[in-house]
C-alpha positions in Angstrom: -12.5 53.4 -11.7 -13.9 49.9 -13.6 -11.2 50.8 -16.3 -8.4 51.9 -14.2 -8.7 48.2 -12.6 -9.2 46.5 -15.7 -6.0 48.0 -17.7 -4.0 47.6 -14.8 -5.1 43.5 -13.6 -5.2 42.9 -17.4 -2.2 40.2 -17.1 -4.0 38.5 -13.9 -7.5 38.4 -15.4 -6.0 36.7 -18.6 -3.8 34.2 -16.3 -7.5 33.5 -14.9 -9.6 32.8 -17.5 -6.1 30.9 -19.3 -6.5 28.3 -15.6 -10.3 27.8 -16.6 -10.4 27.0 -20.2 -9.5 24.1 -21.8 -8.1 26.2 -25.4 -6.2 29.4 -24.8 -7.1 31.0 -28.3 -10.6 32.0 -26.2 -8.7 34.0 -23.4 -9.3 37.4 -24.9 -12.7 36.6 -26.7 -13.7 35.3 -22.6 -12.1 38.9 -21.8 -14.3 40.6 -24.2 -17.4 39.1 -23.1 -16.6 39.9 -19.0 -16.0 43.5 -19.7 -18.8 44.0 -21.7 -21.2 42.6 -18.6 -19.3 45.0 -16.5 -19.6 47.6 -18.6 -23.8 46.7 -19.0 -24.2 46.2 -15.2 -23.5 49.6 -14.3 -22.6 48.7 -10.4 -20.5 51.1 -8.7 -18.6 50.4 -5.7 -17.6 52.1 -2.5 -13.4 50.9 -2.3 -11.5 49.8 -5.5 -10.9 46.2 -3.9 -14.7 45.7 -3.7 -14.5 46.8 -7.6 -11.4 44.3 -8.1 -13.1 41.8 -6.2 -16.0 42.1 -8.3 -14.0 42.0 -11.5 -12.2 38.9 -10.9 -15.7 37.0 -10.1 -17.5 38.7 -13.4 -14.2 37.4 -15.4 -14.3 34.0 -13.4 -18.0 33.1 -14.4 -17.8 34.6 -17.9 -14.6 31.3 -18.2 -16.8 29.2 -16.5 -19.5 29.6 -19.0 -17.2 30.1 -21.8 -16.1 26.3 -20.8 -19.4 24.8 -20.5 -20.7 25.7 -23.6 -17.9 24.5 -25.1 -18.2 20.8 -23.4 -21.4 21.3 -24.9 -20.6 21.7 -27.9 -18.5 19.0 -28.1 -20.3 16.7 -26.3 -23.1 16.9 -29.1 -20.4 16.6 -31.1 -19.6 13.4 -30.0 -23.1 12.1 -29.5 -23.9 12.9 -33.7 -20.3 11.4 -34.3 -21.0 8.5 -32.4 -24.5 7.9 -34.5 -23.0 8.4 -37.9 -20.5 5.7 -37.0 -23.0 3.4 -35.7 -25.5 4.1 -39.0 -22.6 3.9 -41.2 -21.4 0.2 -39.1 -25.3 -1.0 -40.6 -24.6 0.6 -44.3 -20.9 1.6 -44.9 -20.0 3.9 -47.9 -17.2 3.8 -49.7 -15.2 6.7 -47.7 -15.5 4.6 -44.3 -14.5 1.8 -45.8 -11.4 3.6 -47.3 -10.9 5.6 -44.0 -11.2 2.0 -41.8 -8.8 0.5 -44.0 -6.1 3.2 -43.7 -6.5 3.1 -40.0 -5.7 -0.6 -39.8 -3.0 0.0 -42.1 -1.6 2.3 -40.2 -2.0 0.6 -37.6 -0.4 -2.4 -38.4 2.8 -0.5 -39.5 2.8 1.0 -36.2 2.7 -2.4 -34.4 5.7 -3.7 -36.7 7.9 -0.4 -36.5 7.4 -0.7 -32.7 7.9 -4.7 -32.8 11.4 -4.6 -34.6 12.2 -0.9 -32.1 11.3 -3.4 -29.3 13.7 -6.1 -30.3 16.3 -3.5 -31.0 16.6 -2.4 -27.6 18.9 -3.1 -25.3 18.4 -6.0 -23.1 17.8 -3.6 -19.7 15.9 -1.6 -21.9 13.6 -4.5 -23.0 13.6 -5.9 -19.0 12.4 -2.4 -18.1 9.3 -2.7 -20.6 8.5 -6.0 -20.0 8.0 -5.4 -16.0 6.3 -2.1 -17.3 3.9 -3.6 -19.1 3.7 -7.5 -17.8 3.2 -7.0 -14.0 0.2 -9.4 -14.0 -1.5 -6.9 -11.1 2.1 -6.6 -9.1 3.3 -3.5 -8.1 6.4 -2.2 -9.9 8.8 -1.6 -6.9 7.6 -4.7 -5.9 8.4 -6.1 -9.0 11.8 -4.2 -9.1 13.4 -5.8 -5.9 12.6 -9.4 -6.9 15.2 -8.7 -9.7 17.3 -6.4 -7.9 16.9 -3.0 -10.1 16.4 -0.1 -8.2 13.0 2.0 -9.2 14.7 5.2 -10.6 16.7 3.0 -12.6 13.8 1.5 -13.9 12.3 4.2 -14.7 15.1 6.1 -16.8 15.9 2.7 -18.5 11.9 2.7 -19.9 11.6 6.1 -21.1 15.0 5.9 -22.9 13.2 3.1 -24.7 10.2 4.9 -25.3 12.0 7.8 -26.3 13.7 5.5 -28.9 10.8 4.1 -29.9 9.3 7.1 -30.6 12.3 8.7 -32.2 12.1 5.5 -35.0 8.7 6.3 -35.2 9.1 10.1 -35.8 11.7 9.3 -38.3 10.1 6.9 -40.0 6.5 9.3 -40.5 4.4 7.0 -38.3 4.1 9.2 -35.2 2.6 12.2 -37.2 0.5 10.3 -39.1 -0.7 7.8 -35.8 -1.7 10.9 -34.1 -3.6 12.8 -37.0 -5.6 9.6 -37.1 -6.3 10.0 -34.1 -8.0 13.0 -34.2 -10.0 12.3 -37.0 
């Protein structure tokens, strides 16, 4: 009965486990792992819903776990990142000093390609940033009836300039290489 109900749910017990986790490429190792608990537990059950029921939880905690080993794992990560960059602040070597300076770099050829996008909007467009992202603590539809723009116009107005911006960026190779820095 177990793998009558596990064939047949397979598609809902994946969509479960693909809800919990953060990465889908562990939905089928997290799959593995759950039936192989069923399989070891030996339960039987009385109606096929108790058997369903009990399925869905075994699969549910299996992602759970799955999940929270993986926070952990990258949470000591993070913590033995976060020391090699503060012991290599006190002594740098030559690689951090190379990776810090194409970072600022990059960095500052980001800030000029979106400078000169900026100034080659139009003027709505550069209106709708500047309230954006000068409100001094006011609210935004607040900030769009003292100058008479309606919200949704606003709005549409920004993320065509973002859009544009980001389009010079991507053509230019900065987005890509902006957000593999990131990552590292």
């Amino acid at each position: 009965m177990l793998e009558r109900i596990w064939h047949r749910n397979q598609a809902i017990l994946g969509s479960i486990v693909r809800a919990v986790l953060i990465d889908p490429s562990g939905v089928e190792d997290v799959l593995q792992e759950a039936f192989a608990k069923l399989l070891r537990s030996g339960k039987s059950f009385a109606t096929e819903q108790e058997t369903y029921n009990y399925v869905r939880r075994v699969v549910l905690n299996t992602a759970i776990d799955h999940l929270r080993t993986a926070k952990r794992k990258t949470a000591r990560f993070v913590h033995s990142e976060n020391a090699l960059s503060s012991a290599s602040q006190k002594d740098p070597c030559p690689l951090t000093l190379l990776i810090r300076e194409e970072r600022e770099c990059l960095k500052k050829l980001v800030l000029k390609e979106v400078g000169d996008s900026l100034r080659d909007l139009s003027p709505q467009q550069q209106e709708a940033v500047d309230i954006l992202f000068n409100r001094n603590h006011k609210k935004i539809k607040e900030l769009c009836q003292e100058r008479g723009i309606p919200y949704s116009t606003l709005r549409s107005r920004a993320l065509s300039a973002i859009n544009q911006i980001r389009s010079r960026l991507i053509a230019n190779g900065l987005y890509q290489a902006l957000r593999e820095a990131n990552r590292k």
